[in-house]
C-alpha positions in Angstrom: 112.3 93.8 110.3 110.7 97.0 111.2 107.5 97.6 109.2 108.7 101.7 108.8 111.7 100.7 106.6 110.4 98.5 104.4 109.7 99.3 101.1 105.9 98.9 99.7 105.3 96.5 97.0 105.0 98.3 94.2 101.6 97.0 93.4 100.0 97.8 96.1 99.7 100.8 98.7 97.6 101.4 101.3 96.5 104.7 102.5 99.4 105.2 104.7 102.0 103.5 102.2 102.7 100.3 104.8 103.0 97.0 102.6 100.0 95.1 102.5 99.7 91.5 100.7 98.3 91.5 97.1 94.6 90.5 96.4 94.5 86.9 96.0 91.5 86.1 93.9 89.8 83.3 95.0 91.9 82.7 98.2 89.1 83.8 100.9 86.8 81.1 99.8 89.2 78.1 99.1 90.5 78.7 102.7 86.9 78.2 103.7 86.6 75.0 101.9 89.9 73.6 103.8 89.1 74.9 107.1 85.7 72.5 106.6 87.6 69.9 105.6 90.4 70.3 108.6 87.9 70.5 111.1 86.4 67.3 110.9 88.5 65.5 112.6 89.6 62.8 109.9 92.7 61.1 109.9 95.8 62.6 107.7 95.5 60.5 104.4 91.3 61.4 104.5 92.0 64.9 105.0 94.8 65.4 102.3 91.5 63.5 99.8 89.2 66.0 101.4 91.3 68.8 100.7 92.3 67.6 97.3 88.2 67.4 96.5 88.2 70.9 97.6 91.1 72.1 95.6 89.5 69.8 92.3 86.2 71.5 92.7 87.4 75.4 93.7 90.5 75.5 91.1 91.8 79.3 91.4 93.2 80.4 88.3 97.2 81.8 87.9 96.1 85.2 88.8 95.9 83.8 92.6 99.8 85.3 92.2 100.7 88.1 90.9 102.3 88.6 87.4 105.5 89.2 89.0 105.2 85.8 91.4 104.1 83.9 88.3 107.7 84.6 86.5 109.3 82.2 88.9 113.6 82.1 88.8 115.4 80.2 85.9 118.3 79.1 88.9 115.8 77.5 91.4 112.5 76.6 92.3 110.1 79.8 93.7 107.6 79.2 96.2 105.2 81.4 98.0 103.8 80.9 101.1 100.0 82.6 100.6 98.6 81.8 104.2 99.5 80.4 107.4 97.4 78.9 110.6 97.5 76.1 113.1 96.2 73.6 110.8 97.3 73.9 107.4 99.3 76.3 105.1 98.7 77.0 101.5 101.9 77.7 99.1 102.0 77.9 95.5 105.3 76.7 93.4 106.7 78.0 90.4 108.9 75.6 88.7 110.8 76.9 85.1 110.9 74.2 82.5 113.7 71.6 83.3 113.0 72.3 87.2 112.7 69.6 89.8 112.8 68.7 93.5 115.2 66.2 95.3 113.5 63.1 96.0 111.3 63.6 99.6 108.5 62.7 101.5 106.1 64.2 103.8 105.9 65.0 107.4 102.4 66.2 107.0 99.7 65.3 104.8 99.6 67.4 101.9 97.3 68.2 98.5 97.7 70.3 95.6 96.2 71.2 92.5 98.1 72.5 89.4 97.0 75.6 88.1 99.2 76.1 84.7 101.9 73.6 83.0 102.2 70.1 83.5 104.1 68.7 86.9 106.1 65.1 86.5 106.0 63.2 89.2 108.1 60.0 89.9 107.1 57.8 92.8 109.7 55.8 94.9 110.0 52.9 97.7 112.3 53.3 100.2 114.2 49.6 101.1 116.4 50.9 103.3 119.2 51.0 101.5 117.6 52.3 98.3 114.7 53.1 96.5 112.9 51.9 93.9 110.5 53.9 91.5 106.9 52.4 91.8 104.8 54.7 89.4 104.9 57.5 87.3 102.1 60.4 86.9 101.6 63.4 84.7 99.5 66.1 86.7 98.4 68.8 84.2 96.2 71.8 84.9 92.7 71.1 87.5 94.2 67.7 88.3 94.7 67.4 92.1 95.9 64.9 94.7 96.4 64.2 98.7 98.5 61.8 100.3 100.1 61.4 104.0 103.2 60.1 104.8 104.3 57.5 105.5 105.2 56.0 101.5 104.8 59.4 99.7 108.0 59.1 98.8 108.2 61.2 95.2 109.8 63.5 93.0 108.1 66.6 91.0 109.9 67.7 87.7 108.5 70.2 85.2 108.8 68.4 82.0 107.2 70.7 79.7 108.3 74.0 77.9 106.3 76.1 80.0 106.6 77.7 83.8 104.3 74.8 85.8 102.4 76.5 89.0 100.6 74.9 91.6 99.2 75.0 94.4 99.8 73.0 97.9 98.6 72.8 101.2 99.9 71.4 104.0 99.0 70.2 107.5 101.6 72.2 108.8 101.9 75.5 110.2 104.9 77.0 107.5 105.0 80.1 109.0 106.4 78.4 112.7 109.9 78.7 112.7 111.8 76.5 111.4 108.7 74.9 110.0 110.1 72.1 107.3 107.1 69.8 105.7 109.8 67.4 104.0 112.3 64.8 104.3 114.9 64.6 101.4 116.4 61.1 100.2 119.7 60.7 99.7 119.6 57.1 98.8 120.7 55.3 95.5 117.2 54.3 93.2 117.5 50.9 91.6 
């Protein structure tokens, strides 16, 4: 899309009226924080913990996003993809009240952190030629988590009666074409 024709966010300008991205409060140093943690060389599952300690301990408030990201959309999930490079990616997720993801896994390792709300989340086993739900966790807001696949097999679901936002970053790069960080089941639960 050519830069010229596109229409400025209307929250912020620059001098010379090109789009720019909003401020994101706090962003700068928590992508400092991951970049220590991705640079040591540990294995997925140890990074996705490293990362989650990071996310636990530098917790950025909602007004990372601005008031007009943190509405989310009553039809479907909103996400927003806040940085991109070789190592990692760091989205946040608005889910509405009753909103949930398909059951899915991981390609990459991944942590997050919720900011706001509470975030169900249903854990499964795959057998094959079904899965089976082996826990059951309530993330509410500072609480924070990494895993790597394989067996992070799960499903998020915003349970409460208020928009849930959090935060995630991923060992991917999401802004690689066709970048995809997930795997959804299609497979009975019993």
């Amino acid at each position: 899309m050519d830069v010229m024709n596109q229409r400025p966010h209307p929250e912020v300008m620059n001098a010379t009226t090109y789009p720019t991205q909003p401020a994101r409060v706090g962003l700068p140093e928590l992508l400092d924080g991951i970049r220590d943690q991705t640079s040591r060389g540990l294995d997925p599952r140890r990074t996705a913990l490293a990362v989650a300690d990071v996310l636990r301990e530098h917790t950025p408030g909602v007004e990372l996003l601005t008031a007009r990201e943190r509405l989310g959309d009553p039809g479907e999930l909103v996400s927003h993809v806040l940085h991109t490079e070789s190592a990692f990616s760091v989205k946040a997720v608005v889910w509405q009240p009753g909103q949930l993801t398909a059951i899915h896994d991981h390609l990459a390792w991944c942590a997050f952190v919720v900011l706001q709300g509470v975030e169900y989340e249903t854990l499964y086993r795959d057998h094959g030629d079904h899965l089976t739900e082996i826990g059951r966790a309530a993330n509410g807001p500072g609480e924070a988590s990494g895993f790597a696949p394989p067996g992070d097999i799960h499903r998020v679901h915003n349970t409460g009666d208020v928009t849930a936002i959090s935060l995630h970053v991923y060992g991917a790069d999401l802004g690689a074409d066709g970048a995809s960080v997930r795997r959804e089941y299609d497979l009975p639960v019993r």
